[in-house]
C-alpha positions in Angstrom: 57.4 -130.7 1.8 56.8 -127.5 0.3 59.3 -124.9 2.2 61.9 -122.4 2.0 65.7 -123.3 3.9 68.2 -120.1 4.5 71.5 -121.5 5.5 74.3 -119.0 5.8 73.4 -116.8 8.7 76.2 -116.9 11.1 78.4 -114.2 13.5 81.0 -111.6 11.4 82.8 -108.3 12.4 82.0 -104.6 11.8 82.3 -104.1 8.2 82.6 -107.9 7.2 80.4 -109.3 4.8 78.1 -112.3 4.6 75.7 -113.8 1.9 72.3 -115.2 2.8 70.7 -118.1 0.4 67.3 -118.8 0.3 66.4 -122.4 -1.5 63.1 -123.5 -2.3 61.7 -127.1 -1.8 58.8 -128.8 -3.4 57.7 -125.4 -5.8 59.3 -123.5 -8.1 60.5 -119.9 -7.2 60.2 -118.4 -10.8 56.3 -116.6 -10.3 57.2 -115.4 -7.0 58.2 -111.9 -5.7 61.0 -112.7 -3.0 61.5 -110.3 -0.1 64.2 -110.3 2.8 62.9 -109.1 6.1 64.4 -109.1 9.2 63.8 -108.8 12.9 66.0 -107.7 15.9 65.2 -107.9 19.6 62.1 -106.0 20.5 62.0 -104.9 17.1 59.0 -105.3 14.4 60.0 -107.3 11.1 61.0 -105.2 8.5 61.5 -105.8 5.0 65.3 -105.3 4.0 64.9 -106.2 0.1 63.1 -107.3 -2.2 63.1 -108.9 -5.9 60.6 -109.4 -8.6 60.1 -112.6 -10.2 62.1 -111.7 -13.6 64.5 -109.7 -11.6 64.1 -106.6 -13.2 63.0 -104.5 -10.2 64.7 -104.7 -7.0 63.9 -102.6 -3.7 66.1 -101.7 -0.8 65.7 -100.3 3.2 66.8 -96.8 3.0 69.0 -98.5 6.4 70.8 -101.3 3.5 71.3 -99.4 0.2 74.4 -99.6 -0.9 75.2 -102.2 1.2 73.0 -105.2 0.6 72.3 -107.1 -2.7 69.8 -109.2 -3.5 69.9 -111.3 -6.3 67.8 -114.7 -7.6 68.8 -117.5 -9.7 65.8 -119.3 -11.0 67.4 -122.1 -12.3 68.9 -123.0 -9.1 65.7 -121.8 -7.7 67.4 -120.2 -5.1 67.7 -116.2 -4.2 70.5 -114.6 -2.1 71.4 -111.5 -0.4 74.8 -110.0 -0.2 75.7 -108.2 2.4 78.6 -105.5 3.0 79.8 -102.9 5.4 77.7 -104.8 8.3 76.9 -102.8 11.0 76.2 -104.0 14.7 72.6 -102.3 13.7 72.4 -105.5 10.8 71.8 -108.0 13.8 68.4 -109.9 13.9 66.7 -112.8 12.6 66.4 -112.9 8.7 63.9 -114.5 6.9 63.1 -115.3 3.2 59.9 -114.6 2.5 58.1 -115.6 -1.0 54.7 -114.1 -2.1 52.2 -114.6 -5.1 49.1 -113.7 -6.3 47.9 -116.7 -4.5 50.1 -118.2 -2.1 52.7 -116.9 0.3 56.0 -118.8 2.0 58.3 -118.3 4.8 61.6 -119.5 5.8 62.5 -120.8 9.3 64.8 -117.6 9.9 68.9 -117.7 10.2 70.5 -115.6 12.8 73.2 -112.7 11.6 75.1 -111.3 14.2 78.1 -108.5 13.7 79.9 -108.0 16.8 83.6 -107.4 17.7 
């Protein structure tokens, strides 16, 4: 079954940290652009970062630079996002998101919440 699984969301503290992985099942991730999004309560889905398929551009929310990291590993075919300093504002649903010229995939979402 052709899908995308994000373990790793889970509850942390102000200014903890917390890595997001994104595996792909049944395809390969290496001609796909990968984004990040998320989406809060009442909130549009936003995109939070973004990779290119070889890596070599990356894109960030003005709200997550600095911050958040995204990084892929195509021969795990798997992409992650690290994330630092969280905020209270970092709470919401994230979802992995792949995207070609021709076809498109989405995870199931994993919830991140950073309270006290």
């Amino acid at each position: 079954q052709v899908q995308l699984v994000e373990p790793g969301g889970g509850l942390v503290q102000p200014g903890g940290s917390l890595t997001l992985s994104c595996a792909a099942s049944a395809f390969t991730l290496d001609y796909y652009a990968i984004g990040w999004f998320r989406q809060a309560p009442g909130k549009e889905r936003e995109l939070v970062a973004a990779i290119s398929p070889t890596s070599r551009s990356t894109n960030y929310a003005d709200s997550v630079k600095g911050r958040f990291t995204i990084s892929r590993d195509n021969a795990k075919n798997a992409v992650y996002l690290q994330m630092n300093s969280l905020k209270s504002e970092d709470t919401a649903v994230y979802y992995c998101h792949a995207w070609s010229v021709s076809r498109n995939y989405w995870g199931q979402g994993t919830q991140v919440t950073v309270s006290s």
